[in-house]
N, CA, C and O of each residue as an XYZ file, in Angstrom:
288
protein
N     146.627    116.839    -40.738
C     145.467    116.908    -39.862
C     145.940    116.763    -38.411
O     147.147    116.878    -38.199
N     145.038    116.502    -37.312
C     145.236    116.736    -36.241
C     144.597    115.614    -35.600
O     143.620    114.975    -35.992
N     145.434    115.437    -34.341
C     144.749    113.960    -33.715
C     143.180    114.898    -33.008
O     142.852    116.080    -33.106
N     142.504    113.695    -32.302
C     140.996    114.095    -32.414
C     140.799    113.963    -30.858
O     141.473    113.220    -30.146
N     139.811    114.763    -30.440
C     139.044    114.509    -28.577
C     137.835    114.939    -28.782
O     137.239    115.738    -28.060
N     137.198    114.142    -30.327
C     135.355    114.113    -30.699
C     135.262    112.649    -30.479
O     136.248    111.932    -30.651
N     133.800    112.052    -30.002
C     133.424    111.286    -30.326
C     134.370    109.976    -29.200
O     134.501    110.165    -27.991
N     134.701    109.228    -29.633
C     135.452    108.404    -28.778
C     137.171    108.236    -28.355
O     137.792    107.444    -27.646
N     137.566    109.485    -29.240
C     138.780    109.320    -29.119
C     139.267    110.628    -28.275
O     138.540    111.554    -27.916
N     140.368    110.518    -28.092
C     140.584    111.445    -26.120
C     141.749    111.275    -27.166
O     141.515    110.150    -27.608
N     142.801    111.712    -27.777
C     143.972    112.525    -28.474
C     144.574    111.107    -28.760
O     145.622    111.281    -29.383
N     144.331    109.750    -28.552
C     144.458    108.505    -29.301
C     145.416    108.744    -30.908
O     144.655    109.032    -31.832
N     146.779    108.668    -31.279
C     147.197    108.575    -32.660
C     146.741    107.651    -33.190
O     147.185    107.673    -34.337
N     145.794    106.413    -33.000
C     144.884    105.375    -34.145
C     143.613    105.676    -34.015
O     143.112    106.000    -32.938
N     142.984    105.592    -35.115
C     141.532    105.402    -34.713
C     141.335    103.922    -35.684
O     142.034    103.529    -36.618
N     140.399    103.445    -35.212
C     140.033    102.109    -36.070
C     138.223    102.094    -36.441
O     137.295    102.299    -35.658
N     138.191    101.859    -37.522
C     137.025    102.474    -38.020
C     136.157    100.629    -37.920
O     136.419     99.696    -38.680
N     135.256    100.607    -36.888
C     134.329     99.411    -36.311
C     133.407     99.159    -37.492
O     132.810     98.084    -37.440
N     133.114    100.107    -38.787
C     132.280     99.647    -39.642
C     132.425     97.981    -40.417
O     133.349     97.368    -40.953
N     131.449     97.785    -40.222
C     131.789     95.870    -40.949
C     132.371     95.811    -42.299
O     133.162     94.933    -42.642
N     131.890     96.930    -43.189
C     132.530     97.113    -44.486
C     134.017     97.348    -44.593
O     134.600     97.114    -45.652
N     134.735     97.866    -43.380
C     135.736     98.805    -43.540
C     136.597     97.931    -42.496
O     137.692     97.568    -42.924
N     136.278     97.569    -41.273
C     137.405     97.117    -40.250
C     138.876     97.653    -40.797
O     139.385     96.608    -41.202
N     139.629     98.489    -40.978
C     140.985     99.297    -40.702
C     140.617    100.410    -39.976
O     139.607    101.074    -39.746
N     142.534    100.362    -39.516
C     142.998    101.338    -38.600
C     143.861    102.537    -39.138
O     145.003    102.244    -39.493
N     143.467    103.840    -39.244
C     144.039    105.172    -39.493
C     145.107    105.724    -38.504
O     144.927    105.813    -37.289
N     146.141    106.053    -39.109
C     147.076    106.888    -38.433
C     146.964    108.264    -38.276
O     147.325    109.015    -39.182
N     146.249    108.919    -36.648
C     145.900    110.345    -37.083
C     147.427    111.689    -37.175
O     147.377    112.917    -37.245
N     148.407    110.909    -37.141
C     150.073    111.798    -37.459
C     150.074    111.477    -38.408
O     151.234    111.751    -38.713
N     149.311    110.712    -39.934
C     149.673    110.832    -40.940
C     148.629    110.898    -41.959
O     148.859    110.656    -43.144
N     146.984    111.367    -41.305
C     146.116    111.280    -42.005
C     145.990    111.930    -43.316
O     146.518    113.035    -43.434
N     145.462    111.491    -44.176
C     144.962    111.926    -45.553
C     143.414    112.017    -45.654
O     142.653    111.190    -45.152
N     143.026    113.139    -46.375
C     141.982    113.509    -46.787
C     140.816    112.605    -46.982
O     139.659    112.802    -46.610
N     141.440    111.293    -47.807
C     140.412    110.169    -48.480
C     140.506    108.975    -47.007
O     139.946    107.880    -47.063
N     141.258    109.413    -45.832
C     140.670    108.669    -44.828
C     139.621    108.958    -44.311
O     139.176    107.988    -43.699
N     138.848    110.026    -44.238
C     137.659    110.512    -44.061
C     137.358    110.158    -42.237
O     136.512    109.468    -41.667
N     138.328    110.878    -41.817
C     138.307    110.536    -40.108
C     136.868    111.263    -39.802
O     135.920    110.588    -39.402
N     136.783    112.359    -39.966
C     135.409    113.508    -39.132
C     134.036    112.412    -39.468
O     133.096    112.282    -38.684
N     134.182    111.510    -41.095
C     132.534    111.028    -40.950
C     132.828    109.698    -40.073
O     131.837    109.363    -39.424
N     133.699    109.055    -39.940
C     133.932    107.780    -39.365
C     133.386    108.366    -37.851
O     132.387    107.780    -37.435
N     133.764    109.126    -37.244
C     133.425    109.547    -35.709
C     132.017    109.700    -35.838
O     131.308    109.031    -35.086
N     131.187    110.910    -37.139
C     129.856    111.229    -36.774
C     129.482    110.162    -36.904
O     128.638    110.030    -36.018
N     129.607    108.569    -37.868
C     128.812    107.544    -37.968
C     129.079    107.085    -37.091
O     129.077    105.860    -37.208
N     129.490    107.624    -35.625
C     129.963    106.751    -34.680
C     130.734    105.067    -34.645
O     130.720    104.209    -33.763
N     131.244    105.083    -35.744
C     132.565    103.898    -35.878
C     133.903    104.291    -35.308
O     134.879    103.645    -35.689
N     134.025    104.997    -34.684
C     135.774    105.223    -33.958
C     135.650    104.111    -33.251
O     134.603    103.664    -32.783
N     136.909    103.580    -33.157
C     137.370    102.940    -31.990
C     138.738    103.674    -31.798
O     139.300    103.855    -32.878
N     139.428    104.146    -30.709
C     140.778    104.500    -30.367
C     141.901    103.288    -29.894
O     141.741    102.221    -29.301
N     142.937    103.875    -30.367
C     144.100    102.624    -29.840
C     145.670    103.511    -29.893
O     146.230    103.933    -30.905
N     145.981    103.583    -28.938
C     147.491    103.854    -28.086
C     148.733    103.492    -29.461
O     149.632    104.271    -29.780
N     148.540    102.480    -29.940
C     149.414    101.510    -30.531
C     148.945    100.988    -31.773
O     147.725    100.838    -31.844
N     149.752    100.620    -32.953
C     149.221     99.873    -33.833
C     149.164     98.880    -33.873
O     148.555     98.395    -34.826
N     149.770     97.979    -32.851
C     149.945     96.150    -32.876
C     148.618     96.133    -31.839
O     148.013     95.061    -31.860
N     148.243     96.841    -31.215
C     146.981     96.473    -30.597
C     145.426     96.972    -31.914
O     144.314     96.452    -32.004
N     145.818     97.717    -32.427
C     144.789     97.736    -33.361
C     144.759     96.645    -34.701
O     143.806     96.555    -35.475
N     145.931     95.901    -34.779
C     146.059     94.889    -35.453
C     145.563     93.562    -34.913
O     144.896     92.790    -35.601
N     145.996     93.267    -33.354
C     145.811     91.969    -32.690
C     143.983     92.124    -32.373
O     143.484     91.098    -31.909
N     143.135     93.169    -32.570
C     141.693     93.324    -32.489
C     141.199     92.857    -34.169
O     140.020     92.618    -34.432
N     142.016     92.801    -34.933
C     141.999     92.064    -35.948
C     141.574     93.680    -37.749
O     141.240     93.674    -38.934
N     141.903     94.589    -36.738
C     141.940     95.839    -38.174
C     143.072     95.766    -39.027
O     144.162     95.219    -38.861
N     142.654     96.356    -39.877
C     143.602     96.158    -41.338
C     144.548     97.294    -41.417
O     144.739     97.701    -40.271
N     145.307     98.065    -42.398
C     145.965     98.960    -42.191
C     145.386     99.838    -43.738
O     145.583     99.469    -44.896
N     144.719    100.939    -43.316
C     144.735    102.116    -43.920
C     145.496    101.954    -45.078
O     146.656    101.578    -44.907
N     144.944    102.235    -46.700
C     145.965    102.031    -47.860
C     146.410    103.500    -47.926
O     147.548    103.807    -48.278
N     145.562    104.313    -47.608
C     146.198    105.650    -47.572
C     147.184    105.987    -45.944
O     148.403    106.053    -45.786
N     146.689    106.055    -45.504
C     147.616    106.699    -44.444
C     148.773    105.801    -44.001
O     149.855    106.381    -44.086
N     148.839    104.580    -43.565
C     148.985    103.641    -43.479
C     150.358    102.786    -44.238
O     151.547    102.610    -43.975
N     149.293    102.355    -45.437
C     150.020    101.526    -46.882
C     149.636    100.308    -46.158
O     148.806    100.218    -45.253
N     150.590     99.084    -46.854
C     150.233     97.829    -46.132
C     149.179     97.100    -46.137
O     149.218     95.898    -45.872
N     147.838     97.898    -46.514
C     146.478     97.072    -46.673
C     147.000     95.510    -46.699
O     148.090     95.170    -47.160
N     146.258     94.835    -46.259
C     146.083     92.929    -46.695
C     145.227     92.727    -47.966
O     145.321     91.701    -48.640
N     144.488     93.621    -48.232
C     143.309     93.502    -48.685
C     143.698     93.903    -49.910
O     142.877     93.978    -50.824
């Protein structure tokens, strides 16, 4: 897939999905299908981040698909 400039993200490689159910962060250079980036933006949950230690220190989890690593 392709990094994104819908919704809140301006070509950002993380997006971090703000839903309360979900709090993780997607890698868009390594996205997978079952990350479901396009509905996370229309439900307006993007958050963008430069970096992954800043999408971690905001307290997101790590993507089991794109990612790996989940805590959860």
């Amino acid at each position: 897939m392709a990094r994104r400039h819908t919704g809140n993200m301006n070509g950002e490689r993380y997006l971090a999905n703000k839903s309360a159910s979900k709090r993780e962060v997607h890698d868009l250079d390594n996205e997978k299908t079952n990350c479901q980036i396009d509905e996370i933006i229309r439900a307006k949950n993007d958050v963008p981040y430069n970096s992954l230690s800043s999408a971690h220190t905001a307290g997101y989890d790590n993507c089991a698909y794109c990612l790996g690593g989940s805590t959860r």
